[in-house]
GUVEXRO-117008 format. One record per residue: residue number from 0; residue in one letter; x, y, z of N, C-alpha, C in turn. Coordinates in Angstrom, 2 decimals, always signed. Layout:
<rs>
  num  residuo      n_X      n_Y      n_Z     ca_X     ca_Y     ca_Z      c_X      c_Y      c_Z
  NUM        A        X        Y        Z        X        Y        Z        X        Y        Z
...
</rs>
This chain:
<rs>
  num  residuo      n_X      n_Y      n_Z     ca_X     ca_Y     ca_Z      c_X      c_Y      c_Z
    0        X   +98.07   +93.23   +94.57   +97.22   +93.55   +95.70   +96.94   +95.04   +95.72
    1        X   +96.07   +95.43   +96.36   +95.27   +97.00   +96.38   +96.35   +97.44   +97.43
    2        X   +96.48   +98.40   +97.10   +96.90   +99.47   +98.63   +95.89   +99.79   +99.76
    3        X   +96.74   +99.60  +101.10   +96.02   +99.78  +102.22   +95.39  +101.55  +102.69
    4        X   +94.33  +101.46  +102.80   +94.33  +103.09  +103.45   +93.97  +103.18  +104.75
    5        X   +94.50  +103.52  +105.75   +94.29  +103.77  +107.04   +93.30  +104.85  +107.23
    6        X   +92.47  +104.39  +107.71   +91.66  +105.70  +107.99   +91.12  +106.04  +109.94
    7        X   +91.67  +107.30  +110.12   +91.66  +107.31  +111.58   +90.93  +108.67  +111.73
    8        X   +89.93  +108.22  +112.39   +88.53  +109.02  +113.21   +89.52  +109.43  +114.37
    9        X   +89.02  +110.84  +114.39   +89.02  +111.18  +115.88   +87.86  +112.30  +116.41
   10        X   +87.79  +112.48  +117.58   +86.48  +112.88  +118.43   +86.94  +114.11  +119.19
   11        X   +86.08  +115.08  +118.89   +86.36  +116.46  +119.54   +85.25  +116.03  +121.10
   12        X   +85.62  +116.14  +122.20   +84.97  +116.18  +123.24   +84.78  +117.42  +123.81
   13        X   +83.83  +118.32  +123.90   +83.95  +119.25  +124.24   +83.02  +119.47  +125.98
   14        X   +84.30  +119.60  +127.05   +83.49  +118.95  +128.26   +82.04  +120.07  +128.64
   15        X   +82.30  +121.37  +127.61   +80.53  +121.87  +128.56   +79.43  +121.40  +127.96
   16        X   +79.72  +120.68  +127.06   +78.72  +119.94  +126.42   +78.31  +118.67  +126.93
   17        X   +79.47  +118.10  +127.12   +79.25  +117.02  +128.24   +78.42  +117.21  +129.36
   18        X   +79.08  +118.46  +130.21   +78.40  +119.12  +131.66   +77.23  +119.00  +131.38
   19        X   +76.77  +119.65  +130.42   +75.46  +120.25  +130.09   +74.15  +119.49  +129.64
   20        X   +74.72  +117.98  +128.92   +74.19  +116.76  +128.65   +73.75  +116.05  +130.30
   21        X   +74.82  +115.75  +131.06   +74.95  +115.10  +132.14   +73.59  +115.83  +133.13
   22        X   +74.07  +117.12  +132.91   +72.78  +118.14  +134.09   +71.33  +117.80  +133.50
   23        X   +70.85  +117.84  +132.33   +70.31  +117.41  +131.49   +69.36  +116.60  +132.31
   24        X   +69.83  +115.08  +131.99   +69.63  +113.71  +132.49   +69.15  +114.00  +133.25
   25        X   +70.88  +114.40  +134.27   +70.08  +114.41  +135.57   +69.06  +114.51  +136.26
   26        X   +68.51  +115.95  +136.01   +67.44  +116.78  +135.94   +65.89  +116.19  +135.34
   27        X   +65.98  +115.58  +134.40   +64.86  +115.15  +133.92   +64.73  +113.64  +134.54
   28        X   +65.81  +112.51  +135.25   +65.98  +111.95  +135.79   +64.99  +111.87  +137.18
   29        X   +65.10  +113.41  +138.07   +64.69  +113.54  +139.34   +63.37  +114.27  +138.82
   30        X   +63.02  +114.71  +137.96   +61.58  +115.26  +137.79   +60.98  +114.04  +137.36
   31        X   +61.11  +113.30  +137.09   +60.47  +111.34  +137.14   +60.34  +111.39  +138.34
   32        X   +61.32  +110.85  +138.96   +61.08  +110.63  +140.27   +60.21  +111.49  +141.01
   33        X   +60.32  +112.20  +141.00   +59.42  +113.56  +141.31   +57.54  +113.72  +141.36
   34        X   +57.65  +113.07  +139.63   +56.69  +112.83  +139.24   +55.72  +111.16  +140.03
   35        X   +56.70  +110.32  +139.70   +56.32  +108.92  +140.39   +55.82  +108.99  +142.23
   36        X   +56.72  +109.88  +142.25   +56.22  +110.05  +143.83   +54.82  +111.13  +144.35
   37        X   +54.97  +111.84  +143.10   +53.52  +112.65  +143.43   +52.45  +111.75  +143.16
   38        X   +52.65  +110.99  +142.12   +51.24  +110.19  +141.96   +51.28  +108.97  +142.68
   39        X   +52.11  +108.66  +143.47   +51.96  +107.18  +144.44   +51.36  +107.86  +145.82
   40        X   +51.53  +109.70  +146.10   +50.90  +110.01  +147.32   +49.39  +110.33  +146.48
   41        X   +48.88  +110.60  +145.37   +47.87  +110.66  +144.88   +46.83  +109.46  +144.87
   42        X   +47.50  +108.62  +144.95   +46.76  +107.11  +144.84   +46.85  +107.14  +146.59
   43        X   +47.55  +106.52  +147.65   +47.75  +106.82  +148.86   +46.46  +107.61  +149.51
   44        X   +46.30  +108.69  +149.04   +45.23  +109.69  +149.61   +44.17  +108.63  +148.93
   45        X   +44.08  +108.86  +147.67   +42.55  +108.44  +147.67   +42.33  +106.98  +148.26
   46        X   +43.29  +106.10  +148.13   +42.73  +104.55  +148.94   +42.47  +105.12  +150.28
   47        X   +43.23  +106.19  +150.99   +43.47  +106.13  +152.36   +41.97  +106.89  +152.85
   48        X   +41.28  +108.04  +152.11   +40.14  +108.86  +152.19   +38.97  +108.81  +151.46
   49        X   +39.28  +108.48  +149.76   +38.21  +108.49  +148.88   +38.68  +109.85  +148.27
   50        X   +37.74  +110.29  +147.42   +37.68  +111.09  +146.37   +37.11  +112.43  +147.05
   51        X   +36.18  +111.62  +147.80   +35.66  +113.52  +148.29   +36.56  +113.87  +149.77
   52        X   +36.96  +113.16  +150.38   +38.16  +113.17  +151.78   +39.22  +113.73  +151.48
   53        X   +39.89  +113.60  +150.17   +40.72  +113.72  +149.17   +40.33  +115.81  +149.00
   54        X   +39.29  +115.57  +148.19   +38.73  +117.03  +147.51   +38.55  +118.39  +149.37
   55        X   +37.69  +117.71  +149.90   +37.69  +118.53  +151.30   +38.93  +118.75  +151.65
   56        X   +40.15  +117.80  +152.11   +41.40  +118.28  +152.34   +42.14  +119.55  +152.05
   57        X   +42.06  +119.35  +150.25   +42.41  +120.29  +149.54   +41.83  +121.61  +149.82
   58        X   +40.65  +121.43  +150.10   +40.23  +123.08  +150.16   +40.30  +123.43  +151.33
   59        X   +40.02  +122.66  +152.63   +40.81  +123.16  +153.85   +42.43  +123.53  +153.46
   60        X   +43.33  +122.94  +152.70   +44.70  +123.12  +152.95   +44.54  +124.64  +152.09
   61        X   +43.59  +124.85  +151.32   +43.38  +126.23  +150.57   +42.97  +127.35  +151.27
   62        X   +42.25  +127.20  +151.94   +41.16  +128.02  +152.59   +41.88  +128.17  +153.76
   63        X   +41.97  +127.47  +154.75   +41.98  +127.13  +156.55   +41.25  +127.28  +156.73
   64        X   +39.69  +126.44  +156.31   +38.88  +126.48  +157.60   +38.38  +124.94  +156.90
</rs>
């Protein structure tokens, strides 16, 4: 019979890499969300006003007048 060879892996964890992965996610996680919610009030406005109700807003919220 052959001889057995054990072979044993092991794993350097290095936790700021971890941290730094995790913030990561996170972060790009809530700029989705972020994102999904800007364009569901984008759609919102225009069903709720139209396109030009929409455009006038904007330049009153630019302008004030």
């Amino acid at each position: 019979m052959g001889t057995r060879t054990d072979i044993k892996l092991e794993e350097r964890i290095n936790p700021g890499d971890e941290a730094s992965k995790f913030a990561l996610n996170a972060g790009m996680g809530l700029a989705a969300l972020i994102g999904i919610w800007g364009f569901a009030c984008l759609i919102g406005g225009l069903t709720a006003h139209g396109f030009g109700g929409l455009l006038r807003g904007f330049w009153t919220a630019l302008t004030g007048n």
